[in-house]
KEZAMI-931093 format. One record per residue (C-alpha): x, y, z; chain; residue in one letter; residue number from 0. Coordinates in steps of 0.001 Angstrom, whole numbers. Layout:
<pts>
+---------+---------+---------+---+---+-----+
|      c1 |      c2 |      c3 | c | r |   k |
+---------+---------+---------+---+---+-----+
|       X |       Y |       Z | A | A | NUM |
...
+---------+---------+---------+---+---+-----+
</pts>
This chain:
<pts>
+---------+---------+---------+---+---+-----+
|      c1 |      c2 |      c3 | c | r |   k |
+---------+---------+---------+---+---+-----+
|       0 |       0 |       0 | A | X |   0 |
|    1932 |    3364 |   -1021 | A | X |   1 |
|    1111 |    6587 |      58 | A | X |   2 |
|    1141 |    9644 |   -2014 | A | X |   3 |
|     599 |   13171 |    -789 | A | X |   4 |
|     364 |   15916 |   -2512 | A | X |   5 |
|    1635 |   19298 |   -1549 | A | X |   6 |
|     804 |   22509 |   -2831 | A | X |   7 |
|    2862 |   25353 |   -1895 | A | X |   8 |
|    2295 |   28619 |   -2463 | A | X |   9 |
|    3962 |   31554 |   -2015 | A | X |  10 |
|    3954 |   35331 |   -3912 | A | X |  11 |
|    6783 |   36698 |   -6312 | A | X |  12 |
|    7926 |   33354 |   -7552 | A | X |  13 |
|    8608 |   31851 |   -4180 | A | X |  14 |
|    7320 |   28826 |   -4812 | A | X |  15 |
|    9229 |   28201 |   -7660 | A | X |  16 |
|   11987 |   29655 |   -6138 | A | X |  17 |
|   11542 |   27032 |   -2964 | A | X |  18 |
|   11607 |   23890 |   -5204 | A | X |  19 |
|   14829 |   25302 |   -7373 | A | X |  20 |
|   16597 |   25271 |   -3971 | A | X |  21 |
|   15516 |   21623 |   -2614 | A | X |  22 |
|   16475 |   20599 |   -6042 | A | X |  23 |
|   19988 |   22663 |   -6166 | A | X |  24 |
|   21021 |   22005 |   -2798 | A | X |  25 |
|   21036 |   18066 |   -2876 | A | X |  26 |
|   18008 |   17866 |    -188 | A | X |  27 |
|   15446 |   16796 |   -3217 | A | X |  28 |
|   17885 |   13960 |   -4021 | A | X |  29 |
|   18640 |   13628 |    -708 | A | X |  30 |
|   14732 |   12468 |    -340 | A | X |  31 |
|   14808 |   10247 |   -3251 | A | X |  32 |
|   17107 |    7542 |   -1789 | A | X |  33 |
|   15557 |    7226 |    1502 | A | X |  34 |
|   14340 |    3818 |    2629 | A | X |  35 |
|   10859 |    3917 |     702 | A | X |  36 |
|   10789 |    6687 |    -818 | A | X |  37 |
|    8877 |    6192 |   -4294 | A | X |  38 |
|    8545 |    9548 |   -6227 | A | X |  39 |
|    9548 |   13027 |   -4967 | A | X |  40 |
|    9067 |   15315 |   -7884 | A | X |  41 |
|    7838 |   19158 |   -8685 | A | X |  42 |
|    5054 |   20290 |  -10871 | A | X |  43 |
|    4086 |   23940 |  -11737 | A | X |  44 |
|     403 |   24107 |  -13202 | A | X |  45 |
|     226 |   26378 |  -16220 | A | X |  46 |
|   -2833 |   28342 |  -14412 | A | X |  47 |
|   -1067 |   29506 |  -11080 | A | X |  48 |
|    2555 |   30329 |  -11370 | A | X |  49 |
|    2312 |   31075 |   -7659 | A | X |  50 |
|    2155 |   27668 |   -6488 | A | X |  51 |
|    4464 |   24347 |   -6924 | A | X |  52 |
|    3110 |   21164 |   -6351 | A | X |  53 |
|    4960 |   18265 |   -4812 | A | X |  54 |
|    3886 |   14800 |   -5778 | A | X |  55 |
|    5725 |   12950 |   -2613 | A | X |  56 |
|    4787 |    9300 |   -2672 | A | X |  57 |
|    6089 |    6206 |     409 | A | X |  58 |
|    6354 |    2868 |     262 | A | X |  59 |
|    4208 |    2552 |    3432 | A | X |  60 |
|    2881 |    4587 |    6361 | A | X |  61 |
|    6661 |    3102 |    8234 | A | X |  62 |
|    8826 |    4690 |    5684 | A | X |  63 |
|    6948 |    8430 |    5784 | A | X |  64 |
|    6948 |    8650 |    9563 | A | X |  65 |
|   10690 |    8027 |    9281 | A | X |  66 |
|   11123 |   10565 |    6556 | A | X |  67 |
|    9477 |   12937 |    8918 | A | X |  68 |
|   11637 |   11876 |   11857 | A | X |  69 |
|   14694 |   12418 |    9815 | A | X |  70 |
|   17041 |   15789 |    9384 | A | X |  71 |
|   15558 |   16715 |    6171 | A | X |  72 |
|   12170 |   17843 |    7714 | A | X |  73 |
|   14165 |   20323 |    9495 | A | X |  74 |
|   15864 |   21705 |    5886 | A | X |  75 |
|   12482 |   21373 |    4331 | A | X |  76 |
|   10993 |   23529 |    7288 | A | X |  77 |
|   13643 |   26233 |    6513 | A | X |  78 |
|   13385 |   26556 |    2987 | A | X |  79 |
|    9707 |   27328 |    3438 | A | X |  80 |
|   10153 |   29694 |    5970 | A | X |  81 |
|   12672 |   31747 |    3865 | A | X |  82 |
|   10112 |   31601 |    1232 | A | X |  83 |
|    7579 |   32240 |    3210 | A | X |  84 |
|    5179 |   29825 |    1704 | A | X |  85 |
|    1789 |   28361 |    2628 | A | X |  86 |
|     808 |   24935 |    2296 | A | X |  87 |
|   -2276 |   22654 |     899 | A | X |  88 |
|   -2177 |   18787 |    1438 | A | X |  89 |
|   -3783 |   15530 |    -265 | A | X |  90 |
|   -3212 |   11860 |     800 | A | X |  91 |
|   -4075 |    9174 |    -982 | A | X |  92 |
|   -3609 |    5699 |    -624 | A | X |  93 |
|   -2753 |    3502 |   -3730 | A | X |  94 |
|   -5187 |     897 |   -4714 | A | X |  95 |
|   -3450 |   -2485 |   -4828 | A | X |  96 |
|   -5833 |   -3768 |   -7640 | A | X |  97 |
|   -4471 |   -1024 |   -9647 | A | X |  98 |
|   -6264 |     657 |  -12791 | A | X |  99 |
|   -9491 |   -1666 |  -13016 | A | X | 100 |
|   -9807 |   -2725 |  -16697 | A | X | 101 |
|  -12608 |    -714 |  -18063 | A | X | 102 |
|  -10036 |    2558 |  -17424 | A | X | 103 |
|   -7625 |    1065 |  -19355 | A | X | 104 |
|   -8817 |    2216 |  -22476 | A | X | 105 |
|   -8459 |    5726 |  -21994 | A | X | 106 |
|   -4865 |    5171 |  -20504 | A | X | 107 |
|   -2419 |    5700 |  -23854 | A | X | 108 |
|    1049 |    4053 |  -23190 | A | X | 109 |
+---------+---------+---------+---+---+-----+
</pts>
């Protein structure tokens, strides 16, 4: 059972943007990636608000994200969004382990 969240952060002048160049420049996004469990880190911009940055931030199970956010990069990631001053939205959602059910699969193009 994975666990996405998404997280939508939102700031004014470009600070979102600004926010996720940094994670990514500074090592900490990577830094993420190869944690125990860690399945997809990864920033998106939608093309109708160029104020906010969404983080698609997806766990192998509920085990590995509590230890993410026991770890020393919660304290980075809490710092970066301070200097950015940026405001946060959140969605969790839990994977289904049937996966796509069959009649979806036609409007999936691969």
């Amino acid at each position: 059972m994975a666990i996405t969240v998404n997280l939508y952060y939102t700031g004014t002048n470009g600070a979102a943007r600004k926010f996720a160049e940094e994670m990514e420049a500074s090592g900490t996004a990577d830094a993420i990636r190869v944690e125990e469990g860690n399945v997809r880190y990864r920033y998106f911009q939608p093309l109708d608000d160029p104020e906010t940055v969404l983080l698609i931030d997806a766990w192998r199970d509920q085990e590995a994200l509590d230890a993410h956010h026991a770890s020393p990069m919660m304290a980075k990631i809490a710092e970066l969004r301070d200097k950015y001053d940026l405001h946060m939205k959140a969605e969790r959602y839990i994977t289904d382990e049937a996966g796509l059910p069959e009649h979806d699969r036609a409007f999936i193009r691969q």
